[in-house]
N, C-alpha and C positions, 0 to 999 in steps of 0.2 A: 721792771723788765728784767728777766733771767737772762745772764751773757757771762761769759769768762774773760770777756773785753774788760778792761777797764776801759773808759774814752772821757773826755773831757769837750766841752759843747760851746758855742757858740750861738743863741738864737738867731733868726732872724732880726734885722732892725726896722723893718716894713712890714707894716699890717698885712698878710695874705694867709687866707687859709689853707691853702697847702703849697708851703713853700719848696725849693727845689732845694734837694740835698745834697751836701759836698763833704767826702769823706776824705780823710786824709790816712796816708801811710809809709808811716815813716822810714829813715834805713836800718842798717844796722849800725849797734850799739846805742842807739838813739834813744829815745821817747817821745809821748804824745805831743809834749810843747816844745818840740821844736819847731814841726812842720806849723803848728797852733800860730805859732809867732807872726802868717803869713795872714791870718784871718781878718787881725782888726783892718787889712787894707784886701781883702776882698770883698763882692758886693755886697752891700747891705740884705741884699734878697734873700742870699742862703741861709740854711739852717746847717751851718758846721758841726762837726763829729769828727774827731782827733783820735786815733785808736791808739793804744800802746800794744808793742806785740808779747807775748808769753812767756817768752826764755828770759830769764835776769842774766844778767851778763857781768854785775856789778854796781854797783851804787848809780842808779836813774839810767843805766844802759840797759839795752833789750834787742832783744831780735826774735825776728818772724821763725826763722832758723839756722841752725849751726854752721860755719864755715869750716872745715879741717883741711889740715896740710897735711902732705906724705912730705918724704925724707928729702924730697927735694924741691920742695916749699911749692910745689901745684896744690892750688887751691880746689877744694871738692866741695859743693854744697850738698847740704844733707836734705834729700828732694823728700823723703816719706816726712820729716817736718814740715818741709815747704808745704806739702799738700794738706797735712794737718792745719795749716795757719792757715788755707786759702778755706778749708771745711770751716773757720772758726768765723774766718770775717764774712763769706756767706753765708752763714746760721746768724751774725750778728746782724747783718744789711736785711736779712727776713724778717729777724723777731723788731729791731728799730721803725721798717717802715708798718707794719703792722699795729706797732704801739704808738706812731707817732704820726700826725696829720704832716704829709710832705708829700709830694707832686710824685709817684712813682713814675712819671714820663720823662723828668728831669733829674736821674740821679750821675752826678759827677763822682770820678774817684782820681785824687792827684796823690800820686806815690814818687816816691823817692828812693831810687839806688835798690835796695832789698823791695823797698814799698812799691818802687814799678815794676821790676819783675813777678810781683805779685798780682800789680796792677792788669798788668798783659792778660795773666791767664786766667786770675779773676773775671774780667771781663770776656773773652771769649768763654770760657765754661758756665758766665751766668750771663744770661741776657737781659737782668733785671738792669744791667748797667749800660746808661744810656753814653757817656762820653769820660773820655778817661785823658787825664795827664799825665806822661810817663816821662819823671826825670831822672835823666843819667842812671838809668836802667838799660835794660833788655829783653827782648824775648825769649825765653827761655820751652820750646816747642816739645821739653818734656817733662812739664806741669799741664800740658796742655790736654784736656780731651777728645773724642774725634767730634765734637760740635764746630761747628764754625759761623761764628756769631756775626753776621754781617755791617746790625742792624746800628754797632756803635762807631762812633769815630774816633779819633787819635790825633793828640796835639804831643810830640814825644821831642823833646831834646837831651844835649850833650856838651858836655867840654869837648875841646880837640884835645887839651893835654891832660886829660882823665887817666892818674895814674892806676887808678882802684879799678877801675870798667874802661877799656881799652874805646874807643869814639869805634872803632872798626863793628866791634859786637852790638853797638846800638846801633850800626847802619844797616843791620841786615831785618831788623824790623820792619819798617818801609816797605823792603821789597817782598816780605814775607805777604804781611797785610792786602799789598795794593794788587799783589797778584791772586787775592781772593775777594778783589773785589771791595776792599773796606776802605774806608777815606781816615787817611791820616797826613797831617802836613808833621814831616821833621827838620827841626833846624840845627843847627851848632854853633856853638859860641866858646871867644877865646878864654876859657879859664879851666881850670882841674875837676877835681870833682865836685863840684858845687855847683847853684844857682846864681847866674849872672843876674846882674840887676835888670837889663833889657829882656834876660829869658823870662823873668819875671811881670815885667807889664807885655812881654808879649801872650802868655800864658793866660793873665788874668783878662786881656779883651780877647782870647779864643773863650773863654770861659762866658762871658761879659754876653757875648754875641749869639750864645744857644740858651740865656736863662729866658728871654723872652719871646 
């Protein structure tokens, strides 16, 4: 299969012939096996896919796109990357489920930090995407096209003491979504920028509960 992804894979551990797909996308500075790490305990059913993003950053760091600072350290993301990466992982999510036998009525995508922001508008600009987990991200409404993709739902949390992405910019998700009509439950939990161990088995029975 031709992709500029590199990704790392997880089969299915259950006999089905077209199993339901779970993509993962990681933050910044990061790579494929981090988010990977979360797979041998999700359900055996999926067929996982770990993307790495494009930019090298430094030895096994990576990112979707650039972060820069002005003179007085405001953080600016560099959005004509960002939509470059959002071109990449949808050209890869086409040619994947095309080359590979998986449920196109069940495709999952869990992102993290850079990977949810990515997650958001991914999903809404492709409607190939059936349910999405966005952590300790944000909606970011100019990555966004003017589609407005109803048809997925949204399991999204946060830190409250989230240095890196402030809990206030992930709460406006929520009311973004719900007031177009789309279902998404958001929670928060007490830790930084990270995945809580509870956000985690919460995440995996929202997950758990749409593969059948």
């Amino acid at each position: 299969m031709s992709t500029s992804l590199h990704y790392v894979e997880r089969l299915p551990k259950t006999r089905n012939a077209t199993p339901p797909l779970l993509i993962l996308i990681h933050g910044y500075g990061s790579n494929e096996m981090d988010l990977f790490s979360f797979a041998e305990e999700l359900p055996e059913d999926l067929h996982i896919v770990s993307l790495r993003a494009p930019l090298e950053l430094g030895y096994n760091s990576f990112a979707w796109y650039s972060i820069n600072f002005d003179a007085d350290q405001n953080k600016f993301s560099d959005l004509e990357e960002a939509k470059e990466s959002l071109g990449s992982i949808s050209e890869f999510i086409e040619d994947f489920t095309k080359n590979n036998a998986v449920n196109n009525e069940k495709i999952f995508v869990v992102g993290f930090s850079q990977g949810a922001i990515l997650s958001y508008a991914l999903s809404q600009n492709l409607e190939k995407i059936n349910h999405v987990v966005a952590l300790s991200g944000y909606l970011n409404e100019e990555l966004l096209n003017n589609n407005t993709n109803t048809k997925t739902d949204y399991f999204a949390s946060h830190g409250t003491v989230d240095q890196v992405i402030p809990v206030e910019w992930a709460r406006k998700a929520p009311i973004y979504l719900k007031e177009k009509g789309i279902d998404i439950i958001f929670k928060e939990y007490p830790v930084g920028h990270g995945v809580h161990p509870q956000n985690f088995y919460d995440f995996k029975a929202w997950i758990e509960a749409r593969i059948h």
